[in-house]
C-alpha positions as a printed NumPy array, in Angstrom:
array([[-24.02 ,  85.648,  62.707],
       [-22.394,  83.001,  64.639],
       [-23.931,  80.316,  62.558],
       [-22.353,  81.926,  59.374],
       [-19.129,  82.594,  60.784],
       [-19.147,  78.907,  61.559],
       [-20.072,  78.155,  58.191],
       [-16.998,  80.285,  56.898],
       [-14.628,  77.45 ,  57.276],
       [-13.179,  76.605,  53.819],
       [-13.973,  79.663,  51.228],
       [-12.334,  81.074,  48.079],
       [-11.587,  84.548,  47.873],
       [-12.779,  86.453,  44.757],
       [-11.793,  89.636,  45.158],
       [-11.146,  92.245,  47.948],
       [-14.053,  93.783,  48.931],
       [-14.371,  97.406,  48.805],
       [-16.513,  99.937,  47.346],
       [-14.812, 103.302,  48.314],
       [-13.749, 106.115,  45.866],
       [-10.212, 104.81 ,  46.199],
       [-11.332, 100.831,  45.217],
       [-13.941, 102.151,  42.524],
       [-10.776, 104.632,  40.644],
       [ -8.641, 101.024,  41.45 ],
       [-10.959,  98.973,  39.745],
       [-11.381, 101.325,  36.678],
       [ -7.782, 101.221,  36.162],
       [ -7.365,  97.688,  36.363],
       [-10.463,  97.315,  33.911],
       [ -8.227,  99.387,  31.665],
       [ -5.222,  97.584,  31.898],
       [ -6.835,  93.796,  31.869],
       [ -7.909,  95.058,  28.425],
       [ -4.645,  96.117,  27.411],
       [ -3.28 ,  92.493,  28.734],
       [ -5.325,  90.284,  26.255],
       [ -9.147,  90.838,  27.543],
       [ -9.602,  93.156,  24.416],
       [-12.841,  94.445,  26.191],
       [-11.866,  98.165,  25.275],
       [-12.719,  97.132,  21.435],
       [-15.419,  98.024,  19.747],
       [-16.109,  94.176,  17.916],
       [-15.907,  92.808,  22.127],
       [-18.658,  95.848,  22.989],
       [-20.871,  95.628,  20.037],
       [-21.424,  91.866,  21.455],
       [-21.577,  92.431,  24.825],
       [-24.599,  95.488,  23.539],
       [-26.526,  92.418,  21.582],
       [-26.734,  90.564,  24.646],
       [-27.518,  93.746,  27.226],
       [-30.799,  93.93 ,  24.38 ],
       [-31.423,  90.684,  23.45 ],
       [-31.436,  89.697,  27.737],
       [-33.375,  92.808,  28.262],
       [-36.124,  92.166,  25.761],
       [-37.013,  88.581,  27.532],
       [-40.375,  88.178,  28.903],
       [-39.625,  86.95 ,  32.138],
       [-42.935,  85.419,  34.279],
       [-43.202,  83.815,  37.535],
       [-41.159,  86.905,  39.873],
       [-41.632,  90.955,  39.431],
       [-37.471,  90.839,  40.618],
       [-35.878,  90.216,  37.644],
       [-36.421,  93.772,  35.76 ],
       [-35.148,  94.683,  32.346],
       [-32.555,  96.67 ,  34.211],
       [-31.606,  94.005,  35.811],
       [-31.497,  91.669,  32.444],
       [-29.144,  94.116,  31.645],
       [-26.853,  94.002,  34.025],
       [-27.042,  90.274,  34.198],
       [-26.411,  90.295,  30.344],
       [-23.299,  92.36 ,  30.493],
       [-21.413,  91.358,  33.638],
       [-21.859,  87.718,  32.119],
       [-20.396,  88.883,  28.797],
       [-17.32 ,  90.516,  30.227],
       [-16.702,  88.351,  33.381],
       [-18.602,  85.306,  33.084],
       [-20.899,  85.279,  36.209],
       [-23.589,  88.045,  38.186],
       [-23.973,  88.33 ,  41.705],
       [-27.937,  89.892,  42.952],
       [-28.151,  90.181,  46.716],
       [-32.116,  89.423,  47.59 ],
       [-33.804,  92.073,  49.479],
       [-37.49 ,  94.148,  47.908],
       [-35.552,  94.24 ,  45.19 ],
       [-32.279,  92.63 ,  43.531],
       [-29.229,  94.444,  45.022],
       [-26.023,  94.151,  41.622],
       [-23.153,  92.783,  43.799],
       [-19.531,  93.752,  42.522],
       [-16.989,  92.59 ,  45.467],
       [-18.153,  88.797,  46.906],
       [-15.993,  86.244,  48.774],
       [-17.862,  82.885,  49.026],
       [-17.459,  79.676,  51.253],
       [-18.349,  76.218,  49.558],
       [-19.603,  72.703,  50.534],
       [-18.891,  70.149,  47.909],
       [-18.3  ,  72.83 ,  45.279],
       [-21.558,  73.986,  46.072],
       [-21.907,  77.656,  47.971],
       [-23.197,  77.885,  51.274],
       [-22.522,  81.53 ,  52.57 ],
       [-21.471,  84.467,  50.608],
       [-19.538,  88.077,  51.844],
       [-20.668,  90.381,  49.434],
       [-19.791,  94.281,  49.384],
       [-22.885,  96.293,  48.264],
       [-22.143,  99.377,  46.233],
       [-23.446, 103.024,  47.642],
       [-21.966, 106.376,  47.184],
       [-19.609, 107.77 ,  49.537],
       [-18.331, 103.854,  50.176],
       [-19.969, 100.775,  50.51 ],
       [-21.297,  98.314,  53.085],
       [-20.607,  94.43 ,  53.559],
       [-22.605,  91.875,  54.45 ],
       [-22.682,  88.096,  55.246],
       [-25.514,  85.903,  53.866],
       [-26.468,  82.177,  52.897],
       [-26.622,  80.848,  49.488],
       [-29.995,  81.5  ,  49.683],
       [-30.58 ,  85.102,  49.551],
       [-28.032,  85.405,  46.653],
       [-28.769,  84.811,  43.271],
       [-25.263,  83.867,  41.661],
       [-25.715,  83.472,  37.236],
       [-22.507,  81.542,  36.431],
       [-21.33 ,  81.239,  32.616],
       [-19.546,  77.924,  31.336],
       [-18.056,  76.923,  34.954],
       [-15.121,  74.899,  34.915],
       [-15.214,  71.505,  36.476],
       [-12.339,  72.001,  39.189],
       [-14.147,  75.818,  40.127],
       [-18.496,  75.45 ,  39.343],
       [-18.679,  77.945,  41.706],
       [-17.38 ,  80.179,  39.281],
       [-17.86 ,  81.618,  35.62 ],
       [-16.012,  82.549,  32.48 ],
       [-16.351,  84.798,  30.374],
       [-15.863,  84.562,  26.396],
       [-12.711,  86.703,  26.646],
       [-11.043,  84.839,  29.201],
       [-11.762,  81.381,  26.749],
       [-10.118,  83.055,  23.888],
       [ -7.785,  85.316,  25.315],
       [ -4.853,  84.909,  22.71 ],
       [ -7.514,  86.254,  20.12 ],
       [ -8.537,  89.068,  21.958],
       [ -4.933,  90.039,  23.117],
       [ -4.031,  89.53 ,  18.366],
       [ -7.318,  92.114,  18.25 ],
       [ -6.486,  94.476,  20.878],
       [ -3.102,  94.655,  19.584],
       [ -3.77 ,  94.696,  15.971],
       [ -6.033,  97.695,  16.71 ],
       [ -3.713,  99.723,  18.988],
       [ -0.833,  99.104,  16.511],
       [ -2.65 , 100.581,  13.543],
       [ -4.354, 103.648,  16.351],
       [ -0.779, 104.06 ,  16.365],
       [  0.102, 103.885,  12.97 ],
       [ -2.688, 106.834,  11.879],
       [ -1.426, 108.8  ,  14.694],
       [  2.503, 109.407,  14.258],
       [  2.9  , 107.471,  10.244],
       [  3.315, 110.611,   7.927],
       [  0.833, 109.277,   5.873],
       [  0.242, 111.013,   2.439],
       [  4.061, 112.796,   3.043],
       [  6.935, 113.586,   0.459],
       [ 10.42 , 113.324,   1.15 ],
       [ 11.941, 115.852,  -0.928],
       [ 16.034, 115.714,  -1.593],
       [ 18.22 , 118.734,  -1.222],
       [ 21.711, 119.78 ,  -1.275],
       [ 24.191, 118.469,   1.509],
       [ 23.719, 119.921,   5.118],
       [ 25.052, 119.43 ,   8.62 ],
       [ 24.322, 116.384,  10.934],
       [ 22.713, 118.465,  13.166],
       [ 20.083, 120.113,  10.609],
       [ 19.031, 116.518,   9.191],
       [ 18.468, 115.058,  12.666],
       [ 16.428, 117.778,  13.35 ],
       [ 14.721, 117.799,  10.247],
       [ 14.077, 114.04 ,  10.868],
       [ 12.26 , 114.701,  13.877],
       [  9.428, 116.814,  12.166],
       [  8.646, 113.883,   9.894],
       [  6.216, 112.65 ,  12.857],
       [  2.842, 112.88 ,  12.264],
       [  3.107, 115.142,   8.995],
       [  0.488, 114.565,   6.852],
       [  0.324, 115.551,   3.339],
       [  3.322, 117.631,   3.234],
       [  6.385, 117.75 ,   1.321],
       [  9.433, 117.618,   3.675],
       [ 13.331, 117.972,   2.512],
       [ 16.221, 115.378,   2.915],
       [ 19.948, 115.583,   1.704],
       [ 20.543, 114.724,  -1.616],
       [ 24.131, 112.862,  -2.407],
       [ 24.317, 115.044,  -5.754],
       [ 27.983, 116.151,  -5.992],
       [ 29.673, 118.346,  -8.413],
       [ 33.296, 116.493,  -7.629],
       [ 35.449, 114.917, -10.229],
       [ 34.557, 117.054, -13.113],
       [ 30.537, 117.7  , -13.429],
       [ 27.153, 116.73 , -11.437],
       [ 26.448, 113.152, -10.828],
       [ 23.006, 112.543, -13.239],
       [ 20.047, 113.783, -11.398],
       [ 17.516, 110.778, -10.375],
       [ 18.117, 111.039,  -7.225],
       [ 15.82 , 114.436,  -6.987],
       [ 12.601, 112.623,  -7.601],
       [ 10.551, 113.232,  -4.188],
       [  9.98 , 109.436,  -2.586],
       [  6.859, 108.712,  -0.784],
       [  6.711, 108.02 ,   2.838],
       [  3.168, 106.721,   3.998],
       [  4.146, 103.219,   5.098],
       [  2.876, 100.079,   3.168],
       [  0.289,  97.938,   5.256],
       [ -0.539,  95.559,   2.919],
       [  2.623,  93.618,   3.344],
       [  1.989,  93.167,   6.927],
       [ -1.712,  92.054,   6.187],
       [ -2.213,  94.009,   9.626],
       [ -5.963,  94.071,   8.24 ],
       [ -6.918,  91.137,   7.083],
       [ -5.488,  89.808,  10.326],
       [ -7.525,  92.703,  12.323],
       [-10.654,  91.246,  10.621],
       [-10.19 ,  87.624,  10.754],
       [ -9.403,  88.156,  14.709],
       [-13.086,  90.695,  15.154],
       [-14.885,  87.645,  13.39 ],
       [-13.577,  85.146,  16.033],
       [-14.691,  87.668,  18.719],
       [-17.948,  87.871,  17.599],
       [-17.809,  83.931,  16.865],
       [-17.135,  83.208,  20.741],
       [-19.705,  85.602,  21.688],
       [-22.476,  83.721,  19.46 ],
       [-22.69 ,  85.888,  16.834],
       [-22.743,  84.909,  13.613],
       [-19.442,  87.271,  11.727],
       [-21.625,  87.687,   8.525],
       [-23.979,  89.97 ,  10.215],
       [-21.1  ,  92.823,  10.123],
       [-20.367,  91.602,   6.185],
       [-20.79 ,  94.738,   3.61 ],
       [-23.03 ,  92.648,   1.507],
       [-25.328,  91.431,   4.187],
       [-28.804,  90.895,   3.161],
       [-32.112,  90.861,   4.893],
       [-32.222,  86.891,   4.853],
       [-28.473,  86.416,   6.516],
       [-29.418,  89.7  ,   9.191],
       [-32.57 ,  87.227,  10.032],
       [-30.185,  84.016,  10.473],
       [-27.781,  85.84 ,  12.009],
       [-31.218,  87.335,  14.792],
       [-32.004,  83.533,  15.507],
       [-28.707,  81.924,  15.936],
       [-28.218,  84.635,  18.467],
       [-31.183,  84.423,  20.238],
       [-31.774,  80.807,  19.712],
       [-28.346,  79.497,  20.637],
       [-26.684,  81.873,  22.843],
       [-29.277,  83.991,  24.855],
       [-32.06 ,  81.707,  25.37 ],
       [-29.989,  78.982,  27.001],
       [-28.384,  81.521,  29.097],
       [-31.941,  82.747,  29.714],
       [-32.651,  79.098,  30.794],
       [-29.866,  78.714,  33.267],
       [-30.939,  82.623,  35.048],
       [-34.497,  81.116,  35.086],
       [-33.083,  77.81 ,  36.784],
       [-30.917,  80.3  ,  39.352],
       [-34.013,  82.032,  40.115],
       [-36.607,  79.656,  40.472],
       [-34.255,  77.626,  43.   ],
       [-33.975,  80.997,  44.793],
       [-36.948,  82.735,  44.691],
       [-39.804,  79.998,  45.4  ],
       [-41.382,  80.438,  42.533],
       [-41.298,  79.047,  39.112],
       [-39.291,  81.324,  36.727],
       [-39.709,  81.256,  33.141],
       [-37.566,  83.371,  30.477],
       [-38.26 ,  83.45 ,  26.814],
       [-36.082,  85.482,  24.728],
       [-37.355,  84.243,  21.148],
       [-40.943,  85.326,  21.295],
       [-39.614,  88.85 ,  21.741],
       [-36.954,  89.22 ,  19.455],
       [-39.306,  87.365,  16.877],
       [-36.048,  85.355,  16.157],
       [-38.216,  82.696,  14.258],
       [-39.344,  81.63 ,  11.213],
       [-42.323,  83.477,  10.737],
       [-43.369,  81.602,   7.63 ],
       [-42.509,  78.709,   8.625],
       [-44.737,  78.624,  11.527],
       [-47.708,  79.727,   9.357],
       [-47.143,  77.072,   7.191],
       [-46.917,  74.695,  10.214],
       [-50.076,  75.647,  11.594],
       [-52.189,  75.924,   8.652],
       [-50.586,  71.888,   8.076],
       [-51.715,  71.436,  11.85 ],
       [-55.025,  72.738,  11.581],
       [-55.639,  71.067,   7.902],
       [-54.542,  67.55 ,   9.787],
       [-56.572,  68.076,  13.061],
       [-59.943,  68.447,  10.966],
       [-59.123,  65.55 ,   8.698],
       [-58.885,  63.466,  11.812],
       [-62.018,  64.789,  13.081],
       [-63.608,  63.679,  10.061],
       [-62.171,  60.45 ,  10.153],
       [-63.432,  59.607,  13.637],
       [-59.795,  59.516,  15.151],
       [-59.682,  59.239,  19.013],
       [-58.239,  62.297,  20.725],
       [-55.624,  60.985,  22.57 ],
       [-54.44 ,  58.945,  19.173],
       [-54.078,  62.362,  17.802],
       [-52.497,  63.798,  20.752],
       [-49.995,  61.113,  21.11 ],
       [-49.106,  61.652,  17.208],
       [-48.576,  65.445,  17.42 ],
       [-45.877,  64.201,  20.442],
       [-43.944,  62.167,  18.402],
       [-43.828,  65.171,  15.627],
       [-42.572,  67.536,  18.91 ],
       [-46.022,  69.541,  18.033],
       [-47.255,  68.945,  21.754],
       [-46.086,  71.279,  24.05 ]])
């Protein structure tokens, strides 16, 4: 202990550690309002991503450790999604870290102070670099100790989402949408405001307001003015819509997935493109970096493949591929060829492995 407190010189501090009742009902609140401040993670476009990487993560073969469990894919997958790095204390099993203050050496981290999550409260601890596994997404250069998430990259389009979609909760909740306004003969101040006031939220109904028929200066003014007016508000001015889609297709395009997926007209073919870009361009290199973490921490070389599982390939293409393969190998056998020759020329087609 006195080593590490020695080592504790120069450190950045994360977050307050604390895993009480008190911290955890803190931390839910704050969850809720960082998503009301731009994060946009209470939408359902920012969780239907964050749900393709908790499977796509948690379908990966992963060989070379027994730590690294689906459940813990999945936890990995999702805190990465929403706040851009994972913390695993080392023990018989991986421990999910939530509180962690860390002290650094060249940007690199060399002890960590990490709060471990129990019921009732929690317990802290002090450890080296060593017995933490720390996944980082997209670190900036002036903090690589530290990831981002997607959100926090984009946050003026996830703040246009979240808002779009509480301004139009709002709309369907109080608009009288589908309401009359009926006129009627003249009435007090007081009876209109208060007849005002019930417009709220009435759906489908026909409601009253004055009419400014008179009977002065010898007869009834002419009677247009009795024709009930609709009340539902017009959206399509405001293209609050269009905007609310554009902005859930740059969500899902800063998560990695491709926006057709979630078209109306999306076809087996696109769904399939859609699989592999996700898998192929998102998840596996994040799989690559976990397997990087791990195999620096865990003596042992770590391997992740998330393609293989999700079958995000090209199944006919590979059957095609080998059948070419196989059709080539035997005409070089037949032509004498020596091995390594053919070796070396599967290399330069990137069919070696």
């Amino acid at each position: 202990m006195a080593f590490l407190s020695r080592l504790w010189g120069k450190r950045e501090t994360r977050s307050a550690p604390g895993t009480g009742y008190t911290s955890q009902i803190m931390a839910a609140r704050q969850a809720y309002v960082s998503g009301r401040s731009g994060l946009g993670e209470l939408t359902a476009a920012v969780q239907t991503c964050v749900s393709l990487w908790e499977s796509g993560l948690s379908l990966a073969d992963v060989q070379g450790t027994d730590l690294l469990t689906r459940f813990d894919m999945g936890i990995t997958a999702r805190a990465l999604a929403l706040r851009g790095e994972a913390v695993f204390l080392i023990r018989d099993q991986l421990i999910p870290i939530i509180d962690w203050d860390l002290s650094t050496r060249d940007g690199i981290p060399r002890a960590y102070r990490v709060s471990v999550p129990e019921i009732g409260g929690g317990r802290n601890e002090t450890v080296l670099a060593a017995e933490v596994l720390h996944f980082r997404l997209a670190p900036d250069p002036g903090t690589p100790w530290a990831g981002q998430a997607p959100l926090r990259r984009s946050q003026l389009t996830a703040g246009l989402l979240h808002t779009l979609e509480t301004a139009l909760s709002e709309v369907y909740e109080n608009a009288p949408l589908g309401s009359q306004v009926v006129p009627f003969p003249e009435s007090q101040d007081v009876d209109l405001e208060v007849l005002g006031h019930g417009f709220r939220g009435r759906r489908g109904r026909v409601m009253l307001r004055e009419s400014v028929n008179v009977t002065a200066a010898g007869g009834p003014a002419p009677a247009q003015d009795w024709r009930p007016q609709n009340v539902t508000p017009d959206l399509q001015g405001s293209q609050a819509v269009l905007s609310l889609a554009e902005s859930r297709n740059a969500i899902f395009a800063a998560f990695g997935v491709l926006p057709a997926l979630f078209a109306a007209n999306a076809q087996g073919p696109l769904v399939r493109e859609a699989q592999r870009h996700l898998a192929q361009w998102v998840l596996q290199p994040l799989a690559q970096l976990i397997a990087e973490e791990a195999t620096l921490k865990l003596a042992s070389t770590v391997m992740i493949d998330v393609v293989r599982p999700a079958q995000a390939f090209d199944a006919g293409g590979r059957a095609r591929a080998f059948g070419a393969m196989v059709q080539a190998m035997a005409q070089a056998k037949d032509a004498g060829l020596d091995p390594q020759k053919i070796e070396d020329a599967l290399s330069f087609i990137d069919w070696a492995d």
